[in-house]
C-alpha positions in Angstrom: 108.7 146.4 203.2 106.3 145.8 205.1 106.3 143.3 208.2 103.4 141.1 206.5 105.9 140.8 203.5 108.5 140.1 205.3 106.8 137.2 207.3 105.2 136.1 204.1 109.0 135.7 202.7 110.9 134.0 206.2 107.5 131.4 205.6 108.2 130.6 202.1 112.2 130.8 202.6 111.6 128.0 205.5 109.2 125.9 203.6 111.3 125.9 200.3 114.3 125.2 202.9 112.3 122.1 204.3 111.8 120.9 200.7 115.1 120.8 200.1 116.5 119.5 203.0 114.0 116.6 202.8 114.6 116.0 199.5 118.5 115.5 199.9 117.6 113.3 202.7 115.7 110.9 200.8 118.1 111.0 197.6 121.6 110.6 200.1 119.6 108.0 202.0 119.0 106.0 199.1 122.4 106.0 197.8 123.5 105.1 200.4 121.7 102.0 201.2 122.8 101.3 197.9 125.9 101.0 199.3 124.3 99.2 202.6 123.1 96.7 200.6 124.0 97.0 196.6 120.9 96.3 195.0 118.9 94.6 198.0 120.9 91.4 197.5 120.4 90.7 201.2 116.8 91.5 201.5 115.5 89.4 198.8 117.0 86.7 200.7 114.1 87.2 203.3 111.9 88.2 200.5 112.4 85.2 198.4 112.6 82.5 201.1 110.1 79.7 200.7 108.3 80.6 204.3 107.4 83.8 203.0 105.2 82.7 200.3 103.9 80.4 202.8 100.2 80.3 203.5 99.0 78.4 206.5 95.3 76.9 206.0 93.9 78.9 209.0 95.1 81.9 207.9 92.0 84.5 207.6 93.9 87.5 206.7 97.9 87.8 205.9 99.9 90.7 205.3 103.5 91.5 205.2 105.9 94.3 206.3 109.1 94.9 204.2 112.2 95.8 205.9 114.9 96.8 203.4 117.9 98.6 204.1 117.1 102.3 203.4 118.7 103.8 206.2 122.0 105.9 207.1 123.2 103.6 209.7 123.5 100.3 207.7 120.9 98.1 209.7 120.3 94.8 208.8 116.9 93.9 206.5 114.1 92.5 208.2 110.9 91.0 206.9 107.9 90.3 208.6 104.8 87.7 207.7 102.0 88.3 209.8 98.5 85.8 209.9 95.4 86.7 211.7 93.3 83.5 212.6 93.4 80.8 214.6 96.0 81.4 216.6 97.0 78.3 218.1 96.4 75.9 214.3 98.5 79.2 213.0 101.1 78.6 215.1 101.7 75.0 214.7 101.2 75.2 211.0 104.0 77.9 210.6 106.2 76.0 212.4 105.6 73.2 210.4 106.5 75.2 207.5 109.6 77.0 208.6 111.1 73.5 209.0 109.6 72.3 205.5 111.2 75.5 204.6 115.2 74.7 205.3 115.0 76.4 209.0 116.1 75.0 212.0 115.0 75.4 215.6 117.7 77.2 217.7 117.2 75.9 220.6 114.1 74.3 222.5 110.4 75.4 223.3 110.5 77.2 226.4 106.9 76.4 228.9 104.9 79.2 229.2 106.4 81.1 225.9 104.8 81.6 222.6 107.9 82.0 220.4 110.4 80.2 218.6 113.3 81.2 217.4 114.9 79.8 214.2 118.1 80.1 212.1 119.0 79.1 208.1 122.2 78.9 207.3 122.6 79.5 203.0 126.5 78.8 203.2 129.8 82.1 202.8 128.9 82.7 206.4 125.3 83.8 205.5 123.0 83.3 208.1 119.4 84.1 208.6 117.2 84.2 211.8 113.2 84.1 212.2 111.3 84.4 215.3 107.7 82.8 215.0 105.5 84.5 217.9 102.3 83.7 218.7 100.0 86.6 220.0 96.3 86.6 220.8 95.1 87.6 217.6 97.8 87.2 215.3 100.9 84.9 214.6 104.0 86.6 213.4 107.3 85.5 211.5 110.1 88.0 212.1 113.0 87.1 209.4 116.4 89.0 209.6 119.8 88.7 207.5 122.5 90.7 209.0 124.1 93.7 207.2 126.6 93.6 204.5 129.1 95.5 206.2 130.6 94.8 209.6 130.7 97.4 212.2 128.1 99.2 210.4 125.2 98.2 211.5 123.6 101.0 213.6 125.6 101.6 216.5 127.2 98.8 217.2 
């Protein structure tokens, strides 16, 4: 053999090795979330809330970022709603709607800070938390359910 064979076969004995590996990854990561969170029970929580389907008037542009639980260390799903406009009417107006929505404030408005932090409680010690930040462009919801399991999520 030649040495150009023999590089030729250690490149596509590492490639098919990569494919493989990354592969199992993504198959064992999934059945495992599975097991995170049995058919995404807790993130259609976030996913089906009424905030989430919410669409403030001065929105221009919306778009949202899905969070599920699709990773080895049992995190919590998150969900977040983001609105590009006018930034102050957004921010009010989501507000507005998180409460119209079932959430409550946790705590008070803080001078100076553009956030809010919310909670929702649905009952069986379920509880659900949302911060609303305002940035300069954008105004952002940031819903999270915590895991199934206890002591499993991440590295806590």
């Amino acid at each position: 053999m030649t040495n150009l064979q023999l590089r030729l076969g250690a490149a596509i004995a590492m490639t098919l090795i990569a494919v493989v590996s990354l592969t199992a990854h993504a198959l064992f990561g999934t059945m495992w979330s599975n097991h995170c969170d049995p058919g995404n029970a807790r993130f259609n929580l976030l996913k089906y809330d009424p905030v989430v389907a919410t669409h403030p008037k001065s929105a221009l542009v919306t778009w949202e970022n899905d969070g599920p639980d699709n990773s080895w260390l049992c995190t919590s799903p998150s969900l977040s709603v983001s609105y590009i406009g006018n930034t102050s009417a957004l921010y009010d107006e989501v507000s507005v709607g998180m409460v119209q929505s079932g959430w409550m404030q946790f705590g008070s408005d803080i001078a100076g800070m553009d956030f809010r932090a919310y909670e929702k409680d649905l009952g069986g010690g379920v509880v659900l938390s949302a911060l609303v930040n305002k940035d300069l462009f954008w105004v952002e919801i940031d819903l999270d359910v915590p895991g199934l399991h206890l002591g499993e999520s991440g590295f806590q």
